[in-house]
MITORSE-825885 format. One record per atom (N, C-alpha, C): residue number from 1; atom name; x, y negated, z. Coordinates in steps of 0.02 Angstrom, whole numbers. Example, Ala and Ser with C-alpha at 12.3 -4.5 7.8 and 13.67 -1.06 7.14 Angstrom:
// MITORSE-825885
1, N, 660, 284, 390
1, CA, 615, 225, 390
1, C, 660, 165, 390
2, N, 642, 112, 354
2, CA, 684, 53, 357
2, C, 645, -2, 394
// end
This chain:
// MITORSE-825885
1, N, 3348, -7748, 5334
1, CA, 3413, -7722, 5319
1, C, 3468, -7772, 5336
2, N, 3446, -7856, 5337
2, CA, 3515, -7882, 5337
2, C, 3520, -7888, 5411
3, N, 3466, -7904, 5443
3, CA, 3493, -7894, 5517
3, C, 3515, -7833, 5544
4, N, 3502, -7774, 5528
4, CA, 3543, -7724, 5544
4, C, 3625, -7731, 5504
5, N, 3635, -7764, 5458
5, CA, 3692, -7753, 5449
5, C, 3736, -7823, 5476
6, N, 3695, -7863, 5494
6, CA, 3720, -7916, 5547
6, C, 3747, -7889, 5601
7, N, 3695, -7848, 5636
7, CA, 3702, -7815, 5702
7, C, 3796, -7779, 5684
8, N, 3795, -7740, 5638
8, CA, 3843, -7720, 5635
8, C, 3905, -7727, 5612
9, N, 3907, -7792, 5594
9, CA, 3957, -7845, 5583
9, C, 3996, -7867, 5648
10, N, 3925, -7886, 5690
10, CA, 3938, -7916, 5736
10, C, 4000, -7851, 5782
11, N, 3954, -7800, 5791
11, CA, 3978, -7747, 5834
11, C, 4067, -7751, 5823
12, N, 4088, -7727, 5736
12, CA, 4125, -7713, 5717
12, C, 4196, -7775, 5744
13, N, 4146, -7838, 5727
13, CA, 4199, -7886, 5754
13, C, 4218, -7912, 5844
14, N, 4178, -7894, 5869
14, CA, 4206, -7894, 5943
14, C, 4247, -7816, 5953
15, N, 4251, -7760, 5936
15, CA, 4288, -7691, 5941
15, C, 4350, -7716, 5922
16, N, 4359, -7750, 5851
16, CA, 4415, -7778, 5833
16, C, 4460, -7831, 5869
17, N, 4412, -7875, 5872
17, CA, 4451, -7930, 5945
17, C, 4475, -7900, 6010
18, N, 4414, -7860, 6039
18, CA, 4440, -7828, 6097
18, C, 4502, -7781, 6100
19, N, 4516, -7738, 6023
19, CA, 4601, -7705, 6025
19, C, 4639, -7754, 6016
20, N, 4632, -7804, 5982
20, CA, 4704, -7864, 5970
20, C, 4695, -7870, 6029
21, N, 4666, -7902, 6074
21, CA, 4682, -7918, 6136
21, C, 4729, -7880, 6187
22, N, 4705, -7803, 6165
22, CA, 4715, -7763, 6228
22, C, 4809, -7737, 6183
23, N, 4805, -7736, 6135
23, CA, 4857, -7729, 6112
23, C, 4917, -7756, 6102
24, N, 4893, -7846, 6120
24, CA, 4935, -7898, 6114
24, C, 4948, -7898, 6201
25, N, 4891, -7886, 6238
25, CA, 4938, -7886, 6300
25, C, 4977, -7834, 6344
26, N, 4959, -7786, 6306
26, CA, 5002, -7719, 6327
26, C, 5104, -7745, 6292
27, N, 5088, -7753, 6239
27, CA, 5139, -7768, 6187
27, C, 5196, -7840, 6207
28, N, 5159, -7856, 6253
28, CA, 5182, -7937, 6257
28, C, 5250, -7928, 6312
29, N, 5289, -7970, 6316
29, CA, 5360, -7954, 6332
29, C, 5354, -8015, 6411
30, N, 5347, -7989, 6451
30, CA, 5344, -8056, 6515
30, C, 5415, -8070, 6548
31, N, 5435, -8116, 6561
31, CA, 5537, -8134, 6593
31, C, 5524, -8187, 6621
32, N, 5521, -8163, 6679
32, CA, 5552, -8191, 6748
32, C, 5624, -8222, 6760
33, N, 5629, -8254, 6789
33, CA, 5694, -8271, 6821
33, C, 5708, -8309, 6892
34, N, 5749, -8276, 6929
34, CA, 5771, -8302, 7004
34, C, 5831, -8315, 6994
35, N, 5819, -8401, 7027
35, CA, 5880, -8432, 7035
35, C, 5925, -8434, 7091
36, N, 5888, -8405, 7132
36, CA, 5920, -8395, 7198
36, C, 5911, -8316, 7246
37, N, 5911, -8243, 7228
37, CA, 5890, -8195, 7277
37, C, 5943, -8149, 7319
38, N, 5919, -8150, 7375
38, CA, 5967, -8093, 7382
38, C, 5947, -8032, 7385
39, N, 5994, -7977, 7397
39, CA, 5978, -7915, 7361
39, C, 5974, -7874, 7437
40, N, 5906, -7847, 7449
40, CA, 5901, -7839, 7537
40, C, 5896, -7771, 7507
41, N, 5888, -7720, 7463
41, CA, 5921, -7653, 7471
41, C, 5917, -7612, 7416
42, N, 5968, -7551, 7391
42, CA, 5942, -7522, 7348
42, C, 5941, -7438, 7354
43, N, 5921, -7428, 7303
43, CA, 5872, -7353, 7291
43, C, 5908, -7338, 7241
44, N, 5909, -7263, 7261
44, CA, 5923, -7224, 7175
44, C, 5896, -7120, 7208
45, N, 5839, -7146, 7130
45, CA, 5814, -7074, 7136
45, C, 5810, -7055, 7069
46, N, 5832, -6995, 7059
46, CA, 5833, -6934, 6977
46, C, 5850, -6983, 6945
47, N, 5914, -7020, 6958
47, CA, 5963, -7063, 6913
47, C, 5905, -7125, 6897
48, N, 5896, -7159, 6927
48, CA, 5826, -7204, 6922
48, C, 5879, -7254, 6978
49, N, 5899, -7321, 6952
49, CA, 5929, -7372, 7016
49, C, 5892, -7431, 7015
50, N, 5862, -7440, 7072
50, CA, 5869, -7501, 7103
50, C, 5891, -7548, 7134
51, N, 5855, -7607, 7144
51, CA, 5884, -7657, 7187
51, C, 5793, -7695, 7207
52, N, 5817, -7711, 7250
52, CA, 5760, -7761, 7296
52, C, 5784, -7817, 7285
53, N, 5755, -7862, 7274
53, CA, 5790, -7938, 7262
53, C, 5739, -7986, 7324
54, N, 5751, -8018, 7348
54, CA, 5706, -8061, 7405
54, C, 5721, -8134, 7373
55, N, 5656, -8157, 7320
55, CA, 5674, -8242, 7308
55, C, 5695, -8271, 7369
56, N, 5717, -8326, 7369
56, CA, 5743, -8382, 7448
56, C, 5673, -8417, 7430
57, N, 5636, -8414, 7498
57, CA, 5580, -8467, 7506
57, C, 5518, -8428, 7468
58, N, 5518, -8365, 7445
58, CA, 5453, -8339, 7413
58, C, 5426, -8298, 7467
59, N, 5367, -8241, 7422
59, CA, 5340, -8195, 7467
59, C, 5404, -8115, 7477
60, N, 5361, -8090, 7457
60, CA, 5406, -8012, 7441
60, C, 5472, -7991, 7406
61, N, 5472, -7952, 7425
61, CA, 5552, -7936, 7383
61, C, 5520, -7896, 7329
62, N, 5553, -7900, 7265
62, CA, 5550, -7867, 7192
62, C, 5582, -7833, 7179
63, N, 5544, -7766, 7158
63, CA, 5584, -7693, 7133
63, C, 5619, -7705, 7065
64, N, 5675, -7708, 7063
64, CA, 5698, -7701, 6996
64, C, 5734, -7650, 6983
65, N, 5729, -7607, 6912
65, CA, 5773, -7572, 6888
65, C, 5840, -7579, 6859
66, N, 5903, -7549, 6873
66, CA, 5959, -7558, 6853
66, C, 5954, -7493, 6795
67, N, 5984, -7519, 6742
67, CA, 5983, -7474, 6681
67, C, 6019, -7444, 6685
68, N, 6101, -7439, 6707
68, CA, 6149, -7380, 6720
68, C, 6181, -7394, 6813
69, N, 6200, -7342, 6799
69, CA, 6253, -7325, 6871
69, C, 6303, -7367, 6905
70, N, 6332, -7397, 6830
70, CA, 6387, -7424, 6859
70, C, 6365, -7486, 6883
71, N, 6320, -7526, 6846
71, CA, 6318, -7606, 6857
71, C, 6280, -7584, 6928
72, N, 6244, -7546, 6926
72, CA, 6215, -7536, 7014
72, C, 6249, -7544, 7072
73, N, 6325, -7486, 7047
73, CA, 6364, -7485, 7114
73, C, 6424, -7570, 7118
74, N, 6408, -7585, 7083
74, CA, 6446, -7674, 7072
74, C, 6382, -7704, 7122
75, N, 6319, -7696, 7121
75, CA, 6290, -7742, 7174
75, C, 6307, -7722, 7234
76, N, 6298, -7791, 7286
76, CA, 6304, -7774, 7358
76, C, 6241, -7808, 7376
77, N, 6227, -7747, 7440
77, CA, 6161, -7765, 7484
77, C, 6196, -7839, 7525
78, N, 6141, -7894, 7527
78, CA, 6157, -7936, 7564
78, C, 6212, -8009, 7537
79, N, 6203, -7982, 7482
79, CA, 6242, -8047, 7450
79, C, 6169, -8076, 7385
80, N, 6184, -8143, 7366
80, CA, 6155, -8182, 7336
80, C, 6163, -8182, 7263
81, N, 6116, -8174, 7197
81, CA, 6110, -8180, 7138
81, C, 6062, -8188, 7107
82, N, 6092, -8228, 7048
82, CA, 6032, -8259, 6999
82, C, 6020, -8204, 6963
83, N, 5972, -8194, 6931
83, CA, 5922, -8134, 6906
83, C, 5888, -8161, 6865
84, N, 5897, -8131, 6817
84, CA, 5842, -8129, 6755
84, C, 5800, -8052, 6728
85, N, 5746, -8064, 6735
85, CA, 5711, -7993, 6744
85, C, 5659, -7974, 6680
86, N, 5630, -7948, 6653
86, CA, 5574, -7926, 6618
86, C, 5566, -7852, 6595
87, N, 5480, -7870, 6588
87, CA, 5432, -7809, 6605
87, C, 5368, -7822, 6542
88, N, 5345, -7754, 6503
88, CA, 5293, -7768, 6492
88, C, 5256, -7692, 6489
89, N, 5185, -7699, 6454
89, CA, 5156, -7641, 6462
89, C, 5138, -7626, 6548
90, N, 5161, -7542, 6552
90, CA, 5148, -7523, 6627
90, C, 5225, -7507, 6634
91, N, 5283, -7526, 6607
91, CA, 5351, -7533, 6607
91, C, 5348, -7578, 6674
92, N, 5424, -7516, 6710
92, CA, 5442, -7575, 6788
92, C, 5492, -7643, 6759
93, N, 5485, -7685, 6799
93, CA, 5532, -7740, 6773
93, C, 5607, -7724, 6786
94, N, 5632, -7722, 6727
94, CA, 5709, -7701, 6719
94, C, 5751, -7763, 6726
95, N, 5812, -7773, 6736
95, CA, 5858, -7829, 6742
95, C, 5888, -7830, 6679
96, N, 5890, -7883, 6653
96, CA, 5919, -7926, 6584
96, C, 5995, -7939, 6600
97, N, 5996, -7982, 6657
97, CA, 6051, -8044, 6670
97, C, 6057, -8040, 6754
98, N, 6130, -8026, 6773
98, CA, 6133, -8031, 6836
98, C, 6209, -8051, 6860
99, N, 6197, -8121, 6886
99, CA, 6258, -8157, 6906
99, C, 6260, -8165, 6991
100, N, 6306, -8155, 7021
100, CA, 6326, -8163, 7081
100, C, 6334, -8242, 7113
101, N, 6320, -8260, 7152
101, CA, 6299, -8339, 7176
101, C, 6348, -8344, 7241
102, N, 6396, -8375, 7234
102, CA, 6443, -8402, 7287
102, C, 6409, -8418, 7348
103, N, 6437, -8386, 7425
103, CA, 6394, -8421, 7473
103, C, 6411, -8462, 7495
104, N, 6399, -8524, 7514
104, CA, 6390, -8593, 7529
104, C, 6414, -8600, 7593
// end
């Protein structure tokens, strides 16, 4: 009897670890930030705005979501800004913080 109720101790406590886990990383808040991107294009579909951001010196450009209309139509394709971004869950990475960077 006590190893069966070992056995099921045991069971009970990895089921439990394995949801904190999966729950703490669904839940968990990730923020990015670019100090340097420029903004190579944007999108807007069923009121949904983007921007493409291209780090200077990285790989790909990053989809970000703009939360309203207006701050969207204030970006320009082809100009330079610092970005602060975050995402968690299966949430797209939305923009926090977005400052315009003088060109040099």
């Amino acid at each position: 009897m006590n190893r069966k109720r070992a056995l099921n101790i045991s069971i009970a406590s990895i089921v439990v670890l394995v949801s904190l886990f999966l729950i703490g990383k669904y839940t968990y808040v990730h923020e990015k930030h670019i100090e340097h991107g420029e903004v190579i294009k944007k999108e807007s579909t069923d009121h949904h705005f983007y921007v493409f951001v291209q780090p200077e010196g990285e790989g790909e450009a990053i989809e970000l979501l703009v939360e309203d209309e207006m701050t969207w139509n204030l970006v320009d394709e082809g100009e330079f800004y610092e970005v602060a971004y975050s995402w968690y869950g299966a949430k797209e990475p939305s923009i926090e913080e977005m400052k315009q960077i003088e060109r040099e």
